[in-house]
C-alpha positions as CSV (number, residue, x, y, z in Angstrom):
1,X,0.0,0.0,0.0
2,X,0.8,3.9,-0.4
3,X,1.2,4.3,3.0
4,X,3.3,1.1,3.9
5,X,5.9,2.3,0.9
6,X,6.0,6.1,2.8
7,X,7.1,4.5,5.9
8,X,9.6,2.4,4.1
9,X,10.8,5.3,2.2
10,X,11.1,7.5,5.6
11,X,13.1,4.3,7.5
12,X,15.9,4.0,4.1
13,X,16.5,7.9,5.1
14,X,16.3,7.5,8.6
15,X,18.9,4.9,7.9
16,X,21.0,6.8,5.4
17,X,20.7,9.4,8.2
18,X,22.2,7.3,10.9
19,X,25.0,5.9,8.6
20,X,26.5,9.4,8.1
21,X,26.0,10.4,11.8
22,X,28.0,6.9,13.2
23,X,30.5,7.4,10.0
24,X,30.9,12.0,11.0
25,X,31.2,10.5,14.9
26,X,33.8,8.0,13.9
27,X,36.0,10.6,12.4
28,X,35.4,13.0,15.1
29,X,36.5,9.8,17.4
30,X,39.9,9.3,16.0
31,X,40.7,13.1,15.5
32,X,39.6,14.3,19.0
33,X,42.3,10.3,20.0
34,X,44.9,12.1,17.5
35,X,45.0,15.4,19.5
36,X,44.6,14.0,23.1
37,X,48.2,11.7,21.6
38,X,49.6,14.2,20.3
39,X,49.0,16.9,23.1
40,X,50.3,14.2,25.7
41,X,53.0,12.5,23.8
42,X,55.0,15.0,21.9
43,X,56.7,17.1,24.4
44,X,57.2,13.7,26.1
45,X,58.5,12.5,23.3
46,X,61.1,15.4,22.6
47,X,62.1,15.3,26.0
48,X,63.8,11.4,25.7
49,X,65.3,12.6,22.1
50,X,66.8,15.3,24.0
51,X,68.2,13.0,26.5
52,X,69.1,10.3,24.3
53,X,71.1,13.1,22.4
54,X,72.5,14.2,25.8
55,X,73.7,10.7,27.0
56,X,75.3,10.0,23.6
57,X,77.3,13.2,23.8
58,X,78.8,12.0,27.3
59,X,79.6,8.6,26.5
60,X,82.0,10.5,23.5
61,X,83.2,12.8,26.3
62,X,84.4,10.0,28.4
63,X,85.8,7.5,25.4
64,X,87.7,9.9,23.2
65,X,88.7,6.5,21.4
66,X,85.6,6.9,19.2
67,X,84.2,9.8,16.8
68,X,80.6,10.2,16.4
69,X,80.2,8.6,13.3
70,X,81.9,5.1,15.5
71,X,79.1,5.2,18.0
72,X,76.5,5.5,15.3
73,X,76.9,2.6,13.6
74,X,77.2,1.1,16.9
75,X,73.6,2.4,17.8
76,X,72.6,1.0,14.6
77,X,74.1,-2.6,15.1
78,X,71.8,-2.7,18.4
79,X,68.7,-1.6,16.4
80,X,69.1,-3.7,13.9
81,X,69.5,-6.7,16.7
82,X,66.4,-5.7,18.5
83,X,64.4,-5.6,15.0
84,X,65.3,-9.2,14.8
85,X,64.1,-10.0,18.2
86,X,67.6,-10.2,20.1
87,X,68.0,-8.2,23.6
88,X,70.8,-6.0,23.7
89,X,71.4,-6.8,27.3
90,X,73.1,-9.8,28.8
91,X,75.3,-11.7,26.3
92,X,74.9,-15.2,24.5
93,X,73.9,-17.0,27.3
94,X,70.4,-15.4,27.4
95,X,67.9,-18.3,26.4
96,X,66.9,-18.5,22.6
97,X,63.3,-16.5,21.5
98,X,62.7,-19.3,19.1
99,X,62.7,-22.4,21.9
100,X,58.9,-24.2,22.2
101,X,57.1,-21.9,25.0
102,X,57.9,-18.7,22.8
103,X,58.0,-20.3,19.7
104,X,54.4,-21.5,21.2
105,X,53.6,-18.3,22.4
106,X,54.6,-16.5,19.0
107,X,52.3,-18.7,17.0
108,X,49.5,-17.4,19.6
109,X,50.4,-13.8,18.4
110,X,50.1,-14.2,14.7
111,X,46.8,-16.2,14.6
112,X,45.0,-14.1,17.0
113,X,46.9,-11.1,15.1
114,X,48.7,-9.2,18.1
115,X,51.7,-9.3,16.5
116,X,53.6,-7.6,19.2
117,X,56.3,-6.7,17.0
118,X,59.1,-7.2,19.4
119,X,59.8,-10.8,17.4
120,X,59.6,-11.7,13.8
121,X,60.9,-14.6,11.3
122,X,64.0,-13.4,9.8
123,X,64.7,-16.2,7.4
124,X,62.8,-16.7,4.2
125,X,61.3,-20.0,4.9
126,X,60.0,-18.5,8.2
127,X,58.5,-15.3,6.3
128,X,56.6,-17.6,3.7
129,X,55.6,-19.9,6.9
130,X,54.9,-17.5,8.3
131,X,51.9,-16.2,5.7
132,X,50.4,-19.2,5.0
133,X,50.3,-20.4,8.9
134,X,48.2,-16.6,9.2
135,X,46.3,-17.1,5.6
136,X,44.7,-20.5,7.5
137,X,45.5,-19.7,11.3
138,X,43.7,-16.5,11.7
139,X,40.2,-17.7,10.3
140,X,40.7,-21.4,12.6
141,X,41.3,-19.2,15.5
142,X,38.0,-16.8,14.7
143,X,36.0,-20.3,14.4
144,X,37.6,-21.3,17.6
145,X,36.8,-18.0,19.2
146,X,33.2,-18.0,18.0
147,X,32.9,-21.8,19.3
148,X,33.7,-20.8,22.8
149,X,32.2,-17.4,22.8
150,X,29.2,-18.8,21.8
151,X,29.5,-21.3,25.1
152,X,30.2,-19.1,27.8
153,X,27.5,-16.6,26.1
154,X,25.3,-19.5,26.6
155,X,26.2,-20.2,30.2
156,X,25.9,-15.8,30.6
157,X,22.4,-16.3,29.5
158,X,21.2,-19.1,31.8
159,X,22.8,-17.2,34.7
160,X,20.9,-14.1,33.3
161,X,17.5,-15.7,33.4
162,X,18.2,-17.3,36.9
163,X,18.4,-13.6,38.1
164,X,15.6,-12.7,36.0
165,X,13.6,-15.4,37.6
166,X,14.8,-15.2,41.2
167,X,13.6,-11.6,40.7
168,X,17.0,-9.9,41.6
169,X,17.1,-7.7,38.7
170,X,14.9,-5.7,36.9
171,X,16.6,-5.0,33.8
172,X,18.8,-6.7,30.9
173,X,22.2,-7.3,32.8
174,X,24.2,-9.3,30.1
175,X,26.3,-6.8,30.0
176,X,27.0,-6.2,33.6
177,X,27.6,-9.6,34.7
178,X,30.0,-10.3,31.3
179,X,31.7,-7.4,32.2
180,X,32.3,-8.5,36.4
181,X,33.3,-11.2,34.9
182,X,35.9,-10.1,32.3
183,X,37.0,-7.7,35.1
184,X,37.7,-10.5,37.5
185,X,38.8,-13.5,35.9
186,X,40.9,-11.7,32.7
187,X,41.6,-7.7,33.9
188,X,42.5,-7.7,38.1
189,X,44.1,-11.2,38.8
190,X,45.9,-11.3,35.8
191,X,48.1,-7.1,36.2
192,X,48.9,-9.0,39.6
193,X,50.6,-12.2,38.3
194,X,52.3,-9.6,35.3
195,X,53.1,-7.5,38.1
196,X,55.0,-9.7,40.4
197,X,56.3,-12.0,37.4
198,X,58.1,-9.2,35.0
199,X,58.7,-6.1,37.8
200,X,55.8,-4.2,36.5
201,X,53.6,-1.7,38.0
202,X,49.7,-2.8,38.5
203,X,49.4,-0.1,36.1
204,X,51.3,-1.3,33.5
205,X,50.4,-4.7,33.9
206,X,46.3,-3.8,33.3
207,X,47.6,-1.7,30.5
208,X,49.4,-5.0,28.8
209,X,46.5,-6.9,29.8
210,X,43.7,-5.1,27.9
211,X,46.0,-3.4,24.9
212,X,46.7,-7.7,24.4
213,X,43.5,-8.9,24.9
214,X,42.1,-6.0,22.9
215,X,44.8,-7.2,20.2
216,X,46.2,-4.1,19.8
217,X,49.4,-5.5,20.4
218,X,52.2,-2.4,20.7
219,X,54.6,-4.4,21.8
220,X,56.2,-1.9,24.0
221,X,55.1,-4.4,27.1
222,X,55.7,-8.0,25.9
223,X,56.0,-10.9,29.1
224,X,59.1,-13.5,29.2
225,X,61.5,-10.9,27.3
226,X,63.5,-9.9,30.5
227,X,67.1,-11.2,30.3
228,X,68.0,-10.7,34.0
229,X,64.5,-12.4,35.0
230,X,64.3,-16.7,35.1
231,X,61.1,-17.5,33.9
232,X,59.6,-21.7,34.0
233,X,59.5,-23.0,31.0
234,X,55.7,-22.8,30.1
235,X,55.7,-19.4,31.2
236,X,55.2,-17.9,28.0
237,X,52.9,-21.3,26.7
238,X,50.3,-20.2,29.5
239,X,50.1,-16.8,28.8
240,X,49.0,-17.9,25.3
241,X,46.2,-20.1,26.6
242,X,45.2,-17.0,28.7
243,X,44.9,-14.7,25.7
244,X,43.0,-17.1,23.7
245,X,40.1,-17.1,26.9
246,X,40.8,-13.7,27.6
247,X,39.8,-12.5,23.9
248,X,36.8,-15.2,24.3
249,X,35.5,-12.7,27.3
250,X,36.7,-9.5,25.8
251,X,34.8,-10.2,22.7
252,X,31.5,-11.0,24.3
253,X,31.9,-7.4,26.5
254,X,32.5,-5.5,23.6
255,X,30.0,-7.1,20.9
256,X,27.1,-6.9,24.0
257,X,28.5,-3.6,24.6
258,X,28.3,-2.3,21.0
259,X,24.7,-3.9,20.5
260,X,23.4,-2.0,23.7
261,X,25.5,1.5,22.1
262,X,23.7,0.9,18.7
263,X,19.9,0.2,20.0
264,X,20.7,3.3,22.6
265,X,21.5,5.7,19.6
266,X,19.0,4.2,17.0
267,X,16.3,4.8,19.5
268,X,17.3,8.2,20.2
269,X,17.9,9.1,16.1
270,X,15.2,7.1,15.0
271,X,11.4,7.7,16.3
272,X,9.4,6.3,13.8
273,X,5.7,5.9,13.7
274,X,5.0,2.4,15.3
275,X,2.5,0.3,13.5
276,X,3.1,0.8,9.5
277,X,7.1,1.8,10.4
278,X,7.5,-1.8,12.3
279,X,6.3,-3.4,9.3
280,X,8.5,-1.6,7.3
281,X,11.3,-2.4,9.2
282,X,11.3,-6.1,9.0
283,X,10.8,-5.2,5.1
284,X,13.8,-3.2,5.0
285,X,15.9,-5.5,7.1
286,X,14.7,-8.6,4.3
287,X,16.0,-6.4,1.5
288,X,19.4,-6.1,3.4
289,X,21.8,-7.8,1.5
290,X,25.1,-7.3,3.8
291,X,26.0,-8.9,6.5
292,X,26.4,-7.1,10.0
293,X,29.9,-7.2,11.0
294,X,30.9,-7.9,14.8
295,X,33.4,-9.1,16.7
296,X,33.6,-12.8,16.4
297,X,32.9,-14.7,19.2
């Protein structure tokens, strides 16, 4: 009917209209992230070139053996050994990044694509190992992830209706109790072990903990990598296993979390008509040919 193709005509703009506002708040997103960086990192930033420039200039001062041009291709020997993963501290002695827990724990990194950065394959074979292991790795770990997202949403939503039923809340609390339990079992024991394992802060163990889990992956914190420090053997092998739950959890907060965002700001863009417009909806959502992207879990 005439009236029926009015409301579906007003819910494509409506939608057209909320595609441009998410994609305008996007880009305000990541400039207002670029400033905030820039405003707190520069100076900072300056500050250790300045010192790094300072130190240099002493360490010529006291060994007048060597010219400038000497201790720069010195500075570049130890860059290029840390781009290929070896610690420029200790001496030969320090155990091997390529021995079964980190060779176990750098396979964790490329298939759930963290890539730290701190480590890499340096020999041909490795580099064309390593593409293929990612071309079939990555989508076997998103199946994996899915697999065991999809259990412990299961067990989030029996728990859920148990609450529901007991009459102890009131409201949807998916969220809530997936996030208690991210924040427990994945985000505050974890910073401890980190903590008292590597000689970190609390602070800067959370901070590895979620910019891993969250697979952003600077690689500016990586676990096991201290030459002074003894670590057991499967050190590095049960950190993997960690990430692979952690980013199970982690996915479920934020896909729950970005439903709840999206059905929030939809409500408050969209206020259509409800009757002929909820109709039209289910039309429009039929005629959608692309699939919704989320996290996978």
């Amino acid at each position: 009917s005439r009236s029926s193709s009015m409301a579906l005509l007003t819910l494509r703009r409506r939608r057209i209209s909320w595609t441009l506002l998410l994609v305008l708040g996007y880009l305000f997103y990541l400039l207002l992230g670029a400033m905030v960086f820039q405003l707190l990192e520069k100076q900072a930033e300056a500050h250790s070139r300045d010192q790094f420039q300072l130190e240099k200039l002493k360490f010529l001062q006291n060994y007048t053996c060597l010219d400038r041009q000497a201790l720069e291709q010195f500075v570049q020997v130890l860059m290029e050994a840390w781009e290929k993963g070896v610690n420029p501290e200790g001496n030969s002695t320090n155990p091997s990044n390529w021995d079964f827990g980190n060779s176990f724990f750098f396979a964790g990194t490329v298939v759930t694509t963290i890539g730290y950065g701190n480590l890499a394959p340096s020999t041909v074979a490795g580099q064309v190992f390593c593409v293929f292991y990612a071309l079939f790795g990555v989508p076997l770990n998103l199946a994996f992830l899915n697999q065991l997202g999809k259990g412990l949403n299961a067990h989030l939503i029996t728990l859920e209706r148990w609450m529901h039923k007991t009459g102890r809340v009131q409201v949807r609390c998916r969220f809530v109790i997936n996030f208690h339990c991210f924040k427990t079992e994945e985000s505050l024991f974890p910073p401890l072990v980190f903590s008292y394992v590597e000689g970190w802060s609390y602070g800067e163990g959370f901070y590895f903990t979620f910019i891993t889990l969250s697979t952003i992956g600077f690689g500016d914190y990586v676990v096991g990598t201290d030459p002074n420090k003894h670590y057991i053997p499967v050190y590095r092998s049960l950190t993997a296993i960690w990430i692979v739950f952690g980013l199970a959890w982690l996915a479920l907060v934020f896909n729950v979390g970005a439903d709840m965002m999206e059905k929030f700001l939809q409500l408050k863009w969209h206020k259509p008509d409800l009757g002929l417009a909820e109709g039209a909806a289910t039309k429009l959502e039929e005629e959608s040919d692309g699939p919704r992207i989320h996290i996978p879990v």
